[in-house]
N, C-alpha and C positions, 0 to 999 in steps of 0.2 A: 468388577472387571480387572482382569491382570494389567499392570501397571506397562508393561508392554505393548500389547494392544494398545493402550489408551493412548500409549505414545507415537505407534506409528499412526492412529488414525489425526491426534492433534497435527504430527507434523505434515499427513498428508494433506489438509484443509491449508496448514500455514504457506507448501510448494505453491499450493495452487494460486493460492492469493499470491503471493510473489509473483509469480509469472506475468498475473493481469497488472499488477500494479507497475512493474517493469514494463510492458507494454505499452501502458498506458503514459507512462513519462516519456520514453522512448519514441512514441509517436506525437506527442504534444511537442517535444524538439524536434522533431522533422516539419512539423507545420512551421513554428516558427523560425527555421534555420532557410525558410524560403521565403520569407519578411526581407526587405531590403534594412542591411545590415553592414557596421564592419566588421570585416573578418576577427578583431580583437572581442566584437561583442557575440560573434557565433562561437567562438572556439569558450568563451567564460562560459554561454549556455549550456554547452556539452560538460566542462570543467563540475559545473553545479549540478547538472544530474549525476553525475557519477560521484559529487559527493553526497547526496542523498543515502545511498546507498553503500560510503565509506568505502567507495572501491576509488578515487585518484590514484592514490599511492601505489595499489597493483598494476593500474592501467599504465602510469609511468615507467612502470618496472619494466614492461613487458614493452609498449610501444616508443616510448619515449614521444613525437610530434603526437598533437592533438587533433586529428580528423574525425569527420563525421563517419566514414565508411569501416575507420577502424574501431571508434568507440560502437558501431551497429554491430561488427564481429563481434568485441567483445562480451558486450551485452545479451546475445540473440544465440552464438551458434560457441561459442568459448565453455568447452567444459572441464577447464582448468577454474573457471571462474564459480563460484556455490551463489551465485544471484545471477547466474546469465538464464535467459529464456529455456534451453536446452537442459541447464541441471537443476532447474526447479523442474520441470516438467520430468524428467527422469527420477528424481528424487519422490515427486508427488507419485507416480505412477508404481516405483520398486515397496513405499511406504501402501501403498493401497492392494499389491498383492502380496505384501506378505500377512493380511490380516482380512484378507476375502471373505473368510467365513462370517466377519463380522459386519460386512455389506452386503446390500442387494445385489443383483446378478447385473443388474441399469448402471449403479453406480461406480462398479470393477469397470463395466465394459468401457464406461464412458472414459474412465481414465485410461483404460489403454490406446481405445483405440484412438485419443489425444495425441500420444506417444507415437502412437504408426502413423497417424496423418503427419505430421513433424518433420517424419523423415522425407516423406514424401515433398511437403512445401518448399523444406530446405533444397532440397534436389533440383529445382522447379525453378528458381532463380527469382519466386517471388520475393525476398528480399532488399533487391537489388532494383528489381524494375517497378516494382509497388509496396512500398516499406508499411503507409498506411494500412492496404489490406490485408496484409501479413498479421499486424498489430491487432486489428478486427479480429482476426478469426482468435487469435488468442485469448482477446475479452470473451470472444463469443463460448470457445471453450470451457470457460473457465467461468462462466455465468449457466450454461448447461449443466456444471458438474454440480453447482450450486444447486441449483432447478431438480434436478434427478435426486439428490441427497432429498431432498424436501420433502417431494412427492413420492419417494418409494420408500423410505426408511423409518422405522418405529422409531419415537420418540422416545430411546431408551440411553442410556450412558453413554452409547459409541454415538449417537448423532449429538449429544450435547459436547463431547469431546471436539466432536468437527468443529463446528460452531465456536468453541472456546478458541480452537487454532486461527479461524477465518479471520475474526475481532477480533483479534490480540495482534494478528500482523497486519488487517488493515487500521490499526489504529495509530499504533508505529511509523506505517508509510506516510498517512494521511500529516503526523507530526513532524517527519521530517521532511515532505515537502513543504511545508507553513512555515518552517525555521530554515531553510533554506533560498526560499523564496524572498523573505521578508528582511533575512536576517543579512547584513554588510550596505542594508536599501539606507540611504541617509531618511531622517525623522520626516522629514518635509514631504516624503511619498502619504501623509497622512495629513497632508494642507490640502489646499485646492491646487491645485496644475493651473502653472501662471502661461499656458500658451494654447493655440490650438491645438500646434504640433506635438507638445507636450502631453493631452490629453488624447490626442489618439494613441501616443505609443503607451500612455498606461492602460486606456482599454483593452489594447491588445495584449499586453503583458495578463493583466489580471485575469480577461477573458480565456489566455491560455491555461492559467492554474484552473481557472472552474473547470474548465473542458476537460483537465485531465483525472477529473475527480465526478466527470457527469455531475455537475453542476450549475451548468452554464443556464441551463432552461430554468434549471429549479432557482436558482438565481433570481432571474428575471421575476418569476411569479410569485414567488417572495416578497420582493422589495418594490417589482415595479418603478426602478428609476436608474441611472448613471453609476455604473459599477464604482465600489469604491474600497479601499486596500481596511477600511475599518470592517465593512461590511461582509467582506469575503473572508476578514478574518474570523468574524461571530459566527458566520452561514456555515464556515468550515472545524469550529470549535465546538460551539454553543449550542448547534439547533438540534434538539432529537429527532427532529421530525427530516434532516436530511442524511440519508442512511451511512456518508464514508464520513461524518464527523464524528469526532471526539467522543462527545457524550451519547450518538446514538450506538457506536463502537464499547463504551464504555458499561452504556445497559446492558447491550448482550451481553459483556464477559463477566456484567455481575447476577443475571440471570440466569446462564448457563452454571454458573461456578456453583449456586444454590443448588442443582440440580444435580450435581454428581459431588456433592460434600461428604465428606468421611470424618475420623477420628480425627484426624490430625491439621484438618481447611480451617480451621476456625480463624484463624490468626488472619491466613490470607484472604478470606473474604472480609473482616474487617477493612484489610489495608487497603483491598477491591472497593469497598463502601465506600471509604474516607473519598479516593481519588472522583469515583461518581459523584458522589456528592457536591466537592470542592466543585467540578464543573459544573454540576446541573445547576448552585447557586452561585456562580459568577457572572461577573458583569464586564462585558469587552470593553467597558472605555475605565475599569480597574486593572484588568489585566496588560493595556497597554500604558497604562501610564507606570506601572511597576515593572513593564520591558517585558516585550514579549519573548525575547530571542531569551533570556533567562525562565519565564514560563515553561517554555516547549523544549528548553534542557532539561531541567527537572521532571517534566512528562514522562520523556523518551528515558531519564533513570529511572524513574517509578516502573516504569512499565517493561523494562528489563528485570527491574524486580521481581515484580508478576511472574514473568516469564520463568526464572526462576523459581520462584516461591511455588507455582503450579506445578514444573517439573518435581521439585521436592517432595510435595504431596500426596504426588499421583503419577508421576510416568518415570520414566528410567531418566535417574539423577546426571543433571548436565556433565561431563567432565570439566575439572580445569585448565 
């Protein structure tokens, strides 16, 4: 496959998954920005989604006060911004038709016609007066586009390309919400909650990360017992069997990467093995007692590596 193709169809799978997983953050702070709160602990909510995504510093530039309505611009309709809803979704869609021939006629349309519902929604003032179902359709989107790639496309180079994009950025999100979430929390969020009050607002706290990662059910049937900040963290690192974690993220891209290897992968699916492995045989009460906020740095370098090391290999070489 020309190395072009390859690259817009990877970068096409990566918009998309951006968009859902922005959505998906995006709408987990509007639920709890309607939690009885102080305004100092709503405004740090917003502050730490947007640093997930290393956008503070832009959003400052541009707004200076921290609101919710302007951090939703930013994020949702800002196409200044290369992580807002509106230019992943543009970008996902200009990357899918300039390599059409290389897709089904299901999985073109679907990405377009993403982009023209878009305009329409933005139009429509659904942002504004129902932020959640806004957020829906975009999961919904973007679990479709998933769905159609699946089901209509031969399982040949351009579909494992998608696939490598998909896992490679939700594995990224998946790690820097865990390090963002976790990370500035004093040690003692991993004792027992010495209150009742205490314990509600961590159920709530942690129940919003499962939520935002569809995990809140799978959770429960899991563990079957009283959510706990160890447990969310293995459920969201550790388990292959739940599909936005780590290691299940981590199979596919070393699955995928077997399947479109050439002369020159050799290296990077080694480096691909080592990081699979190191999770598949870890243990979350080693990973937290050697600090996880250092763990999930090191991931999110590794896996910038990846991202790299892929481009290198196989698609049009990142610039500097």
């Amino acid at each position: 496959m020309l190395s072009r193709t390859a690259d817009h169809l990877f970068w096409m799978a990566r918009y998309t998954e951006r968009a859902e997983n922005t959505a998906r953050m995006l709408d987990v702070n509007v639920q709890t920005s309607l939690m009885p709160q102080s305004a100092h602990a709503a405004e740090q909510g917003w502050r730490a989604m947007l640093g997930i995504s290393e956008l503070l510093d832009a959003f400052d530039d541009k707004y200076g006060l921290m609101t919710a309505r302007d951090v939703l611009d930013f994020m949702v309709r800002d196409p200044d911004n290369p992580s807002s809803i509106v230019s992943c979704i543009q970008q996902s869609r200009e990357n899918a038709r300039a390599v059409r021939g290389a897709l089904t006629t299901e999985v073109w349309e679907t990405h377009n016609a993403t982009w023209l519902e878009l305009q329409n929604k933005l139009k429509s003032r659904i942002l504004e007066e129902d932020p959640s179902q806004f957020f829906e359709w975009v999961k919904y989107r973007s679990h479709l586009s998933r769905g159609v790639t699946i089901g209509t496309m031969l399982k040949d180079e351009a579909f494992h390309f998608i696939r490598l994009g998909t896992f490679l950025e939700r594995a990224d999100n998946t790690a820097r919400l865990l390090d963002v979430k976790f990370h500035g929390t004093d040690k003692s969020v991993f004792a027992d909650p010495s209150s009742d009050d205490e314990t509600q607002r961590d159920f709530y706290h942690w129940a919003a990360i499962l939520r935002s990662v569809s995990g809140f059910e799978i959770y429960r049937k899991v563990y079957r017992d009283v959510i706990t900040p160890e447990r969310v963290a293995e459920l969201l690192m550790l388990r292959a069997d739940m599909p936005r974690s780590l290691l299940a993220c981590m199979e596919e891209v070393t699955s995928n990467l077997a399947q479109v290897r050439n002369d020159v992968s050799a290296d990077t699916e080694r480096f691909v093995g080592k990081l699979h492995a190191e999770l598949k045989y870890s243990r979350i009460d080693e990973i937290l007692s050697s600090g996880l906020h250092e763990y999930l740095t090191q991931f999110l370098e590794r896996m910038y590596e990846v991202g790299n090391r892929i481009s290198r290999d196989f698609l049009v070489p990142l610039t500097a």
